[in-house]
DRENDO-1510 file (C-alpha; in Angstrom, 1 decimal, always signed):
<recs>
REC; n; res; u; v; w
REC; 1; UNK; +50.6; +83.7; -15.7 .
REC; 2; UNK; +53.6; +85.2; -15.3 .
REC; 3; UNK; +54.0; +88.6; -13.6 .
REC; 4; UNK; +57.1; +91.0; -14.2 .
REC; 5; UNK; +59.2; +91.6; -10.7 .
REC; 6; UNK; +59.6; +94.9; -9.5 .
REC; 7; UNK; +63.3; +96.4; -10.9 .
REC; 8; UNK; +64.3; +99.1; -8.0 .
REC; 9; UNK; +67.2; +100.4; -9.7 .
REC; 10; UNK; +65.0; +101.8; -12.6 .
REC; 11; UNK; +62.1; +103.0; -9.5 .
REC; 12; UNK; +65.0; +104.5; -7.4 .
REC; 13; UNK; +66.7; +106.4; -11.0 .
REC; 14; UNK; +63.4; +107.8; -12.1 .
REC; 15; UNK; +63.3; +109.2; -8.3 .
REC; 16; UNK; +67.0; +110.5; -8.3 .
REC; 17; UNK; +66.4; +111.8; -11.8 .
REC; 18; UNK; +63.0; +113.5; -10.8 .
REC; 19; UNK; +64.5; +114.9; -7.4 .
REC; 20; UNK; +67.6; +115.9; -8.3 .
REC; 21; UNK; +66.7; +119.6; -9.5 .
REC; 22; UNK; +65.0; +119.8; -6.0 .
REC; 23; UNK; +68.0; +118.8; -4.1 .
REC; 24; UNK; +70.1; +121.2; -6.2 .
REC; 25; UNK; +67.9; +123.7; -5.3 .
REC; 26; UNK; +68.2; +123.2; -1.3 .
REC; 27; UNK; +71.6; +122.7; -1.4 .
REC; 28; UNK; +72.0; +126.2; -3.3 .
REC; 29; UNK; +69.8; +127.9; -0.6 .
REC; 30; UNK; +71.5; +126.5; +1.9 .
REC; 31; UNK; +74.6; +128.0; +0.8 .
REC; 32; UNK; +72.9; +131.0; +0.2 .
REC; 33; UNK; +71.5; +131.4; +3.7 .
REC; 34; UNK; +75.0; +130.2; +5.1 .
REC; 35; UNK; +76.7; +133.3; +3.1 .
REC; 36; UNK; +74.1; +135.7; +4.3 .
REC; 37; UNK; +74.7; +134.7; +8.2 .
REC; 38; UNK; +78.3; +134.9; +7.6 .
REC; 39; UNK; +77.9; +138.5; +5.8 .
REC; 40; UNK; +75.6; +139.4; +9.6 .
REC; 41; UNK; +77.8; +137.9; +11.7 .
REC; 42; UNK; +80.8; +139.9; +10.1 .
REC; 43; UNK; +79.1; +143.0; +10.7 .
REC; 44; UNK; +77.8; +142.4; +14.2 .
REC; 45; UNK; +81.5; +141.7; +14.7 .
REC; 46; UNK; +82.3; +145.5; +13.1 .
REC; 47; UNK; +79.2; +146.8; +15.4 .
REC; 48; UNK; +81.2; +145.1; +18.4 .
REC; 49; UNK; +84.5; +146.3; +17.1 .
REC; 50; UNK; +83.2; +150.3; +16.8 .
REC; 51; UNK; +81.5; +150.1; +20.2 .
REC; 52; UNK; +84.4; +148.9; +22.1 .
REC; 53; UNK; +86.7; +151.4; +20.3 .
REC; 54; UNK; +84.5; +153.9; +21.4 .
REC; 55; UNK; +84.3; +152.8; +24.6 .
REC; 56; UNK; +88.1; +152.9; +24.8 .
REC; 57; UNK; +88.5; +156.6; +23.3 .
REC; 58; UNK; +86.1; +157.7; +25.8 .
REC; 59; UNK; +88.3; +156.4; +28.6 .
REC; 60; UNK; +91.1; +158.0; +27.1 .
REC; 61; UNK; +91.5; +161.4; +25.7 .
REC; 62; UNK; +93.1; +164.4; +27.7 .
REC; 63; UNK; +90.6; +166.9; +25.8 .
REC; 64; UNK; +87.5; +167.3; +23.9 .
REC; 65; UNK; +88.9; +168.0; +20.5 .
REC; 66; UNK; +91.1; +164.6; +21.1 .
REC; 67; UNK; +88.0; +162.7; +21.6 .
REC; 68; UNK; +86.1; +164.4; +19.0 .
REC; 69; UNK; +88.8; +163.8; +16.6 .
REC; 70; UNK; +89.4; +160.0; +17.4 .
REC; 71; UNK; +85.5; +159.5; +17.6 .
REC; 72; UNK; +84.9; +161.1; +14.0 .
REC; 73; UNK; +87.9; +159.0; +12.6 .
REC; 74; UNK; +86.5; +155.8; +14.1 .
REC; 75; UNK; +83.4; +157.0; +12.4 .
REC; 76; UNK; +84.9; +157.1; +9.7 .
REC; 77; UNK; +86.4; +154.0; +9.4 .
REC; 78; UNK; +83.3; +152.3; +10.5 .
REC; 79; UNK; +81.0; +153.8; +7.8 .
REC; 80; UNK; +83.9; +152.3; +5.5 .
REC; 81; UNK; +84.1; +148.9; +6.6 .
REC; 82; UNK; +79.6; +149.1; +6.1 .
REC; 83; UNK; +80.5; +150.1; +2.9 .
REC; 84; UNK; +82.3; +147.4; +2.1 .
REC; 85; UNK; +79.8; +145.1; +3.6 .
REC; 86; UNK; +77.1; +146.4; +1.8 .
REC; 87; UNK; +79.0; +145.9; -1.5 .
REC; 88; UNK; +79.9; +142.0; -0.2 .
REC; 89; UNK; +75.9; +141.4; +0.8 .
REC; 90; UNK; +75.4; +143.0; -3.3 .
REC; 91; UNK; +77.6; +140.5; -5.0 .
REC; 92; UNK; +76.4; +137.7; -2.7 .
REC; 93; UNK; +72.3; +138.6; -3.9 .
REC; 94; UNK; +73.6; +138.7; -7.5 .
REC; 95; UNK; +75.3; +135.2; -7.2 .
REC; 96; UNK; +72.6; +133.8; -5.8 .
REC; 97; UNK; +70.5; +135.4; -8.1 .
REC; 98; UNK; +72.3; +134.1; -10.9 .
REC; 99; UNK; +72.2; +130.6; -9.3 .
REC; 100; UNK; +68.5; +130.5; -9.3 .
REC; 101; UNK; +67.9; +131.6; -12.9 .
REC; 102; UNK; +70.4; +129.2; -14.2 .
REC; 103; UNK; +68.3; +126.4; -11.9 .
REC; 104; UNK; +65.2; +127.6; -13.4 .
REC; 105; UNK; +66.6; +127.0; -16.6 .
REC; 106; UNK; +67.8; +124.0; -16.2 .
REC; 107; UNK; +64.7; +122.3; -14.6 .
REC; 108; UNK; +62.7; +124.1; -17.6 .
REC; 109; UNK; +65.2; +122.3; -20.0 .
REC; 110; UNK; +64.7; +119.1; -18.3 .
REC; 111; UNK; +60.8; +119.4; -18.1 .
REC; 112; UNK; +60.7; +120.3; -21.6 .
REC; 113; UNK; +62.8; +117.5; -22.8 .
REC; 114; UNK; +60.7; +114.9; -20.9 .
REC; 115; UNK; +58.0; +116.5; -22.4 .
REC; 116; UNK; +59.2; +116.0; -25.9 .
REC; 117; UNK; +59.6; +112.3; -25.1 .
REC; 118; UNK; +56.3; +111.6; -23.6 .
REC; 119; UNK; +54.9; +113.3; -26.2 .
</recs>
């Protein structure tokens, strides 16, 4: 009786074939997550930036209406550079977002295909 040997490269395809969507996927929300703690560290650094500038203003000024002034344009150029962040964060959601439908419909694509042929 003869019995057929095992052939691993076919056992470890099927695998890399079955898995790869799945590793796509984590490598994706990886990237995702890195973006998003690059997006909060950028603004902690703007929190930073605008506390220290107060900070320094405080120190500073030779009147009220100087310090009002300089506090209201740091304000100012704080609520700004939040702006801009928020817009950043907005674009990086819809990438991702984009990313995850096009994964979705790739694996469907792939699940339907192998369907197809089982069938």
């Amino acid at each position: 009786m003869t019995q057929k040997t095992l052939d691993f490269t076919a056992l470890f395809d099927t695998y890399r074939q079955g898995f790869a969507p799945v590793i796509a996927a984590q490598q994706s929300g990886l990237n995702a997550l890195e973006r998003l703690a690059r997006l909060q560290f950028a603004v902690a650094g703007d929190y930073l930036d605008w506390t220290l500038s107060h900070v320094k203003t405080g120190a500073e000024p030779k009147s009220v209406a100087d310090l009002v002034s300089q506090q209201s344009a740091l304000n100012t150029s704080f609520s700004n550079k939040l702006r801009a962040r928020a817009e950043e964060f907005t674009q990086s959601a819809s990438e991702t977002q984009l990313i995850v439908s096009k994964w979705f419909d790739d694996a469907s694509a792939k699940f339907g295909e192998t369907a197809k042929k089982a069938a």
